[in-house]
C-alpha positions as a Python dict, from the first residue, in 0.01 Angstrom:
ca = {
    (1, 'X'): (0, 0, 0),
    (2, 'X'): (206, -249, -167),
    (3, 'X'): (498, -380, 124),
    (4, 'X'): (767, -624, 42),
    (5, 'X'): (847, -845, 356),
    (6, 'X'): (1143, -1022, 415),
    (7, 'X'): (1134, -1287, 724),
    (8, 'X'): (787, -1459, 819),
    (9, 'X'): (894, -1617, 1148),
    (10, 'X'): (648, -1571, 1434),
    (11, 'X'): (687, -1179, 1396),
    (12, 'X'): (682, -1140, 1031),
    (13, 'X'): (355, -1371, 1001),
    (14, 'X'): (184, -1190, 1235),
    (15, 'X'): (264, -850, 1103),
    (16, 'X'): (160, -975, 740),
    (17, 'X'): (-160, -1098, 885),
    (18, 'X'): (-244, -769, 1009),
    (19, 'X'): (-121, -587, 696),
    (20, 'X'): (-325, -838, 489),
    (21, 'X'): (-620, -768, 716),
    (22, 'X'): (-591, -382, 688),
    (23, 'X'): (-625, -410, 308),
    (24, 'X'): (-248, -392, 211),
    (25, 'X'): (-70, -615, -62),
    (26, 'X'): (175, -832, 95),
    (27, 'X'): (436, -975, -73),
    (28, 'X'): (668, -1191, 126),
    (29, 'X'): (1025, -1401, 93),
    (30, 'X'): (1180, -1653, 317),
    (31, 'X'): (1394, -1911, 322),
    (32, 'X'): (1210, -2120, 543),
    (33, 'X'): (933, -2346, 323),
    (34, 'X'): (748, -2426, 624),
    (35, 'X'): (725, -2028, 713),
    (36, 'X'): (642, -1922, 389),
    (37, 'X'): (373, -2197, 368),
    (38, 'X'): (177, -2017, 679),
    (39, 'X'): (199, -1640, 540),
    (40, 'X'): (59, -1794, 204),
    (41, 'X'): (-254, -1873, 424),
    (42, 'X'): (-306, -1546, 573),
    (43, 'X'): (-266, -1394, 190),
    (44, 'X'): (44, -1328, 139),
    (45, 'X'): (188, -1331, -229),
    (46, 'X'): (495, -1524, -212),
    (47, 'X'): (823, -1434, -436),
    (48, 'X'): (1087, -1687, -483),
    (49, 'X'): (1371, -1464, -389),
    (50, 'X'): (1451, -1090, -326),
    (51, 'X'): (1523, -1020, -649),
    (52, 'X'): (1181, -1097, -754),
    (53, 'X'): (999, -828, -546),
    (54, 'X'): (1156, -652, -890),
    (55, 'X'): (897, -752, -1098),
    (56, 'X'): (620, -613, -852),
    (57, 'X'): (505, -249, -797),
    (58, 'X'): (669, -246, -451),
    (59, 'X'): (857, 81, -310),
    (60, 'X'): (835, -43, 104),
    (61, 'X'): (1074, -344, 174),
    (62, 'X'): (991, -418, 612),
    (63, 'X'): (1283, -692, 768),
    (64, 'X'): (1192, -867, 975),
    (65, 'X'): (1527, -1102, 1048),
    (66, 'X'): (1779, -1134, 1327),
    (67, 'X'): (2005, -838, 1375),
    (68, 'X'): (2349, -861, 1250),
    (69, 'X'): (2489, -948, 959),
    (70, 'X'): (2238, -1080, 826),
    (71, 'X'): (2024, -696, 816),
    (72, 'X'): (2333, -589, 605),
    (73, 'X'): (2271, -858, 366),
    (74, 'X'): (1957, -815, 276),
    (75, 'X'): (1997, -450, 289),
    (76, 'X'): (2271, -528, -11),
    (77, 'X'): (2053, -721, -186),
    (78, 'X'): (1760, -496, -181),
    (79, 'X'): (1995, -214, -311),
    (80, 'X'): (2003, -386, -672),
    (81, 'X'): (1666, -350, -713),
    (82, 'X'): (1532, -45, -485),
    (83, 'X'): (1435, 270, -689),
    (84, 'X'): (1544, 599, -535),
    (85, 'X'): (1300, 716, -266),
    (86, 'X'): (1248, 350, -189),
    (87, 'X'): (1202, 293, 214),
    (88, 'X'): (1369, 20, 381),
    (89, 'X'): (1221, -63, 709),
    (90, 'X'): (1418, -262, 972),
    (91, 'X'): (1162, -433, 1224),
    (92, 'X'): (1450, -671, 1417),
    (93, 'X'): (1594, -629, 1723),
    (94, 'X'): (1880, -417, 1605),
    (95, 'X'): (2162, -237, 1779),
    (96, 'X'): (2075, 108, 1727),
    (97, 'X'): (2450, 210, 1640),
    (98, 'X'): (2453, -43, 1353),
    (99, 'X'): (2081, 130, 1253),
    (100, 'X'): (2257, 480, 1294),
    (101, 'X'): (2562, 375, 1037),
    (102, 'X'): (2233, 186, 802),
    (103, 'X'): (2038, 512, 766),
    (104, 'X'): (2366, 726, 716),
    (105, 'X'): (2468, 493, 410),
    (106, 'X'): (2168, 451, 262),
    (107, 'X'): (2093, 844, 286),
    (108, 'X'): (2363, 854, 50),
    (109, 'X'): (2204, 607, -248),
    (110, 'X'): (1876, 825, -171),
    (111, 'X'): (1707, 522, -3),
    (112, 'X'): (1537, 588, 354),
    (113, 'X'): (1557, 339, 654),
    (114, 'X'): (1328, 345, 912),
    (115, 'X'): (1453, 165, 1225),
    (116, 'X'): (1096, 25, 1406),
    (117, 'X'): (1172, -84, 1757),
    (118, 'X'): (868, -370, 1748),
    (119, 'X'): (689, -503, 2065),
    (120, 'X'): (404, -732, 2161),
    (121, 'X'): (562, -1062, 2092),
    (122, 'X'): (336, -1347, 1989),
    (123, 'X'): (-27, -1143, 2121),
    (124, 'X'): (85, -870, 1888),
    (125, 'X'): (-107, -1114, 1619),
    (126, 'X'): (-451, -1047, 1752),
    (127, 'X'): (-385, -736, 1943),
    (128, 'X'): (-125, -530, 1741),
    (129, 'X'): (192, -435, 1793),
    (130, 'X'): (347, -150, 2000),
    (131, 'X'): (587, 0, 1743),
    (132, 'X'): (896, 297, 1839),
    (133, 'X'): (1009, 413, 1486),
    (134, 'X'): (1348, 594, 1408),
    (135, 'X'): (1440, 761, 1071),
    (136, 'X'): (1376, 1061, 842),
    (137, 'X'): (1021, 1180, 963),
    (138, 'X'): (896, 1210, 582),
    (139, 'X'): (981, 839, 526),
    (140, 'X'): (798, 778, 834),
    (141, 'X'): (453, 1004, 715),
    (142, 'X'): (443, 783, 421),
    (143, 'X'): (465, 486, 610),
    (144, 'X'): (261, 569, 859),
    (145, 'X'): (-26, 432, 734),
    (146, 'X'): (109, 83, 699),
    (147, 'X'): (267, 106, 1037),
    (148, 'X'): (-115, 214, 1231),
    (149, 'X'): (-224, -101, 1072),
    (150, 'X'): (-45, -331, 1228),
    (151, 'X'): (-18, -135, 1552),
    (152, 'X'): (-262, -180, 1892),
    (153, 'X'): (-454, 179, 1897),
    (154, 'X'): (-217, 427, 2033),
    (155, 'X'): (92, 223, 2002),
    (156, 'X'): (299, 377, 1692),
    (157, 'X'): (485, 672, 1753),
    (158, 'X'): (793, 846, 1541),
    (159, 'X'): (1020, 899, 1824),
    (160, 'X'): (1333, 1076, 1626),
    (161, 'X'): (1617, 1026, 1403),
    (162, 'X'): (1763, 700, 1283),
    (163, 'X'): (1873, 484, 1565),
    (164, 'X'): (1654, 653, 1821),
    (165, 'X'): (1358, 366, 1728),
    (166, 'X'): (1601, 68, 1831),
    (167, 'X'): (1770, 233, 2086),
    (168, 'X'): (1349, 316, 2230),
    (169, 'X'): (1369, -10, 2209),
    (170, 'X'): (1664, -148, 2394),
    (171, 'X'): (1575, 55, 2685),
    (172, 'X'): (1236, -73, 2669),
    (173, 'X'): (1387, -445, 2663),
    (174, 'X'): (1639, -356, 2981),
    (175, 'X'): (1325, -281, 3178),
    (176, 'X'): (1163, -600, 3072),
    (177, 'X'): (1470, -744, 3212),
    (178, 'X'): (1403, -593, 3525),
    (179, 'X'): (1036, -622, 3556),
    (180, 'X'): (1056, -1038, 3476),
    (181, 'X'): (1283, -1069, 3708),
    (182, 'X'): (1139, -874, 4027),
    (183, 'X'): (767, -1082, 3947),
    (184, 'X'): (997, -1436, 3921),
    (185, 'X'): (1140, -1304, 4273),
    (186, 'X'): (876, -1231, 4449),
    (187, 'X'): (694, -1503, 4350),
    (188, 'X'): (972, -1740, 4465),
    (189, 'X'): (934, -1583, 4797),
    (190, 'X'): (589, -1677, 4865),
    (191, 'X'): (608, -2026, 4680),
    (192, 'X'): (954, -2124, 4914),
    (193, 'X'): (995, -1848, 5182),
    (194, 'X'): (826, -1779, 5539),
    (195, 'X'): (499, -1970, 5472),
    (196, 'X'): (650, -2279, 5267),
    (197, 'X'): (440, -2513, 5411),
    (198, 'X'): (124, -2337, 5388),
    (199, 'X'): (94, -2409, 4958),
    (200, 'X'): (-20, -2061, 4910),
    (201, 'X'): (-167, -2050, 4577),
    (202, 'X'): (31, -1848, 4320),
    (203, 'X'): (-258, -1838, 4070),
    (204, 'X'): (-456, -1686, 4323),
    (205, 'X'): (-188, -1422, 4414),
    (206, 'X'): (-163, -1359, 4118),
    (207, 'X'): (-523, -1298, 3993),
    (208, 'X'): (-538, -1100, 4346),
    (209, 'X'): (-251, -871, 4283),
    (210, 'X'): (-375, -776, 3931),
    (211, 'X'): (-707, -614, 4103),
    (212, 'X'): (-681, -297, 4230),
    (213, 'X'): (-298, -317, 4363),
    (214, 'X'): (-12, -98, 4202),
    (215, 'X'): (145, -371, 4093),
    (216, 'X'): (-128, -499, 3881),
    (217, 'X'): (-18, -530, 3495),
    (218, 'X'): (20, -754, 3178),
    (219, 'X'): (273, -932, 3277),
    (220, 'X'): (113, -1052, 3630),
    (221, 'X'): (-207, -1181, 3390),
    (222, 'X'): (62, -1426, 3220),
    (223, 'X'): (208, -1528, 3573),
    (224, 'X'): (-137, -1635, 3631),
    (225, 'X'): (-161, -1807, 3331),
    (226, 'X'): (175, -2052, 3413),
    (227, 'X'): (17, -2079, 3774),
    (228, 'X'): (-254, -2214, 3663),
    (229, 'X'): (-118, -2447, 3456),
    (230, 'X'): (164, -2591, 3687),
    (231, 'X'): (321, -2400, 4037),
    (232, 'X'): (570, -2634, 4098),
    (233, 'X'): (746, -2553, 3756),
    (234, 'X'): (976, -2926, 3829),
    (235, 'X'): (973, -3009, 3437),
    (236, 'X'): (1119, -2714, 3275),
    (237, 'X'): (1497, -2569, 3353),
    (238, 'X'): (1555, -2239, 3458),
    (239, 'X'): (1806, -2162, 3195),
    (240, 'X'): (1737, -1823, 3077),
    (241, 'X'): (1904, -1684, 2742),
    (242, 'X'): (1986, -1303, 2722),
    (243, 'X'): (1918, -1194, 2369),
    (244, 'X'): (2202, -916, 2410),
    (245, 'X'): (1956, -635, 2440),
    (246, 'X'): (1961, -629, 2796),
    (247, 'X'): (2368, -634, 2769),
    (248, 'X'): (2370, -300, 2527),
    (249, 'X'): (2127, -129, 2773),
    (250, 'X'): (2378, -202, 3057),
    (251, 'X'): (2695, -80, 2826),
    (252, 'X'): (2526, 230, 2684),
    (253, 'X'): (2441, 322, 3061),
    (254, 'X'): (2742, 325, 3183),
    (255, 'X'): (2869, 490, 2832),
    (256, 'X'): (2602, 804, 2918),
    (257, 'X'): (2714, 772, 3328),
    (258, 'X'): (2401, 618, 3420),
    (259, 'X'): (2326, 399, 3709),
    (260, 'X'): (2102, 138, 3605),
    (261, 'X'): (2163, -112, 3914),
    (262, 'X'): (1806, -330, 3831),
    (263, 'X'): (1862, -421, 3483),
    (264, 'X'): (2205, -506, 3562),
    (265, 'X'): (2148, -698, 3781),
    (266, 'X'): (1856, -919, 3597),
    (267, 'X'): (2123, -980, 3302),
    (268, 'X'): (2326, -1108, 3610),
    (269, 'X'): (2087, -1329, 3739),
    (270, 'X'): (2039, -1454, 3355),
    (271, 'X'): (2409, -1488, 3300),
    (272, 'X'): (2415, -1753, 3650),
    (273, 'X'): (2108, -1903, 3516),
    (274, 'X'): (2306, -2025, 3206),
    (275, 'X'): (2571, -2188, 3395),
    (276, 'X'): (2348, -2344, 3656),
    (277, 'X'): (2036, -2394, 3538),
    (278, 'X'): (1881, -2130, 3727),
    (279, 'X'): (1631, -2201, 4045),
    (280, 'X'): (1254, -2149, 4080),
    (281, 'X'): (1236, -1766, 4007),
    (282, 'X'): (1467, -1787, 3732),
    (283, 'X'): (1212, -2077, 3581),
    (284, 'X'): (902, -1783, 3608),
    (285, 'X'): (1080, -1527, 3368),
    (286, 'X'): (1196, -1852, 3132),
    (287, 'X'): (830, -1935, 3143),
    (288, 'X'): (710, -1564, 3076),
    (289, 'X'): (923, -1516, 2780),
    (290, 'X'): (771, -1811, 2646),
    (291, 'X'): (428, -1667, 2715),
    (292, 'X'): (476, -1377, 2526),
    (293, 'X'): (723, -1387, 2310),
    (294, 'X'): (695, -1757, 2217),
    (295, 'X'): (1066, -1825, 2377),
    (296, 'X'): (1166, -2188, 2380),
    (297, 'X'): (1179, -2351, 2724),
    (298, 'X'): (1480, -2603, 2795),
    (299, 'X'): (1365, -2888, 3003),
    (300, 'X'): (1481, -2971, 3350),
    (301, 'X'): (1782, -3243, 3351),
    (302, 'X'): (1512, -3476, 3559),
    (303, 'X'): (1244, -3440, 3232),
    (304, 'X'): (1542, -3463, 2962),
    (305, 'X'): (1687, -3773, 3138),
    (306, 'X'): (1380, -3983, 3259),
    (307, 'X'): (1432, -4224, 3009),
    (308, 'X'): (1743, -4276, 3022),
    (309, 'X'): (1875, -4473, 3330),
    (310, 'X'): (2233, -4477, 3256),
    (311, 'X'): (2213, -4094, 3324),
    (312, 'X'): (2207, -3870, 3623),
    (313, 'X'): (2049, -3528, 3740),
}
C-alpha cells in the first residue's frame, strides 16, 4: 500500500520504519531537514512539500503532527489534492471533539478520516504500536492492513465512530496519569519514609515487585531501569509538563458526571510540579515519560547553575 506521511518526529519515523519494513511504499514530508534526513534512511521516499504527494499514486495521507491548528492545516492542504474516497488518517494526540467536527466535514467532500489514538511511545519502534482507531468502519477495513503493520500483535482495534479513537485515547492517557504517579509515590516512600536510613535499594524493589506481585507491569520494568542508573535522581528537576490530555479526561468526566478522583489528582500534582519544581516522586514520572515516550527532562537548578557562581539554587 502506497501511504503518504506527514510528520517524521520520533513517532512518524518509527511508524515509517515499520511500514517500510512490512513492505509498504512510504512517502514522507516534513519540515524539519534533520527529520526527514532519518526517515530517508529507513526508506522512505521523500516529497518536497504536500502538494507533491500529487504526482504519486497515493490515496492514504497518516498525520502524524501536534494537535491543533496545525491538523486543520494540513487537512486543508491535503484537500487540493485528495481524490474522492481518499482516507485521511490523524495519528496525533487529538481532542476527540475537534476529530468528531474533522470526520463530519470531510464526510461532506467524500474524504474519510480515521482518528488513530497511537500508543507505545519511543519502544513502539521495535515493538509496534498499540493503536485505538475511530472513523467510518469501511475506511478502517481498507486500512487495516497498513495499520496491523505497524501495530504489536493484538494491539489494533476499530473501536467506533469518529472521535471514539482519540477519545480511547484520552482516557487511556488519564490513567497513565494516574498509574505514573502512584509508582513515583510509592517509590518516594521507601526511598525517604520509615526506613530512610536503611538505603533500601529501589532497583531491587523494583525488579522484586515485577515478579509474581499484582503490581508487576511495564511501567515498574522502566522504574528499574532509572534505578539502576541513578536513585538519588539530584541532577534532574521534577518539573513535570501536562500535555493537556490528562486535563480533557478530567473535564469530560465531570461533563458525563463521573468521579475520576486519581487522575485528577495526578494533573494536580503535575500542575504544583510546574511551579515548584516538583520533589523526588514527581522526578520518577518526569523520568518515566522520558523512558518511554522520549520526554525531555529539565535539569535541577543545582545541575543548570554549577557553573555559574554568581547564581543561586
Amino acid at each position: 500500500m502506497n501511504v503518504g506521511l506527514i510528520g517524521l518526529g520520533k513517532m512518524g519515523q518509527a511508524l515509517a520504519y515499520r511500514a517500510v519494513q512490512a513492505g509498504h511504499e512510504v512517502f514522507g514530508f516534513d519540515l524539519n531537514a534533520d527529520n526527514c534526513a532519518i526517515a530517508a534512511q529507513s526508506g522512505v521516499h521523500l516529497v518536497n512539500s504536500i502538494a507533491d504527494f500529487a504526482d504519486k499514486d497515493i490515496h492514504v495521507f497518516w498525520l502524524l503532527v501536534p494537535q491543533g491548528a496545525i491538523v486543520d492545516t494540513v487537512i486543508a492542504q491535503l484537500e487540493q489534492i485528495v481524490q474522492p474516497g481518499d482516507i485521511i488518517i490523524d495519528g496525533g494526540n487529538s481532542k476527540f471533539t475537534d476529530s468528531m467536527r474533522r470526520g463530519q466535514e470531510l464526510a461532506l467532500k467524500d474524504i474519510f478520516f480515521i482518528d488513530c489514538g497511537t500508543s507505545g511511545g519511543v519502544h513502539g519502534r521495535e515493538n509496534g504500536f498499540c493503536l485505538m482507531v475511530g472513523g467510518d468502519k469501511k475506511a478502517y477495513d481498507t486500512v487495516e492492513p497498513l495499520l496491523l503493520s505497524v501495530a504489536t500483535q493484538g494491539g489494533c482495534a476499530y473501536v467506533g465512530p469518529s472521535g471514539a479513537g482519540h477519545y480511547v485515547k484520552m482516557v487511556h492517557n488519564g490513567i497513565e496519569y494516574g498509574l505514573l504517579q502512584a509508582y513515583a509515590e510509592g517509590f518516594d516512600l521507601i526511598k525517604n519514609g520509615e526506613f530512610k536510613s536503611a538505603h533500601i535499594d529501589l532497583e531491587k524493589i523494583a525488579h522484586l515487585w515485577n515478579h509474581g506481585s499484582v503490581i508487576r507491569s511495564w511501567i515498574l520494568e522502566l522504574v528499574e531501569n532509572i534505578m539502576k542508573e541513578d536513585q538519588d535522581l539530584n541532577d534532574i528537576s521534577g518539573n513535570v509538563a501536562s500535555t493537556g490530555m490528562g486535563q480533557w479526561t478530567v473535564e469530560h468526566a465531570h461533563k458525563s458526571g463521573i468521579s475520576v478522583p486519581v487522575i485528577e489528582e495526578s494533573l494536580k500534582v503535575r500542575a504544583w510540579s510546574e511551579k515548584t519544581g516538583g520533589n523526588y516522586g514527581t522526578k520518577v514520572v518526569a523520568m518515566l515519560r522520558n523512558q518511554f515516550g522520549g520526554h525531555a527532562v529539565s535539569p535541577s537548578l543545582r545541575q543548570a547553575t554549577a557553573g555559574d557562581p554568581g547564581k543561586k539554587e
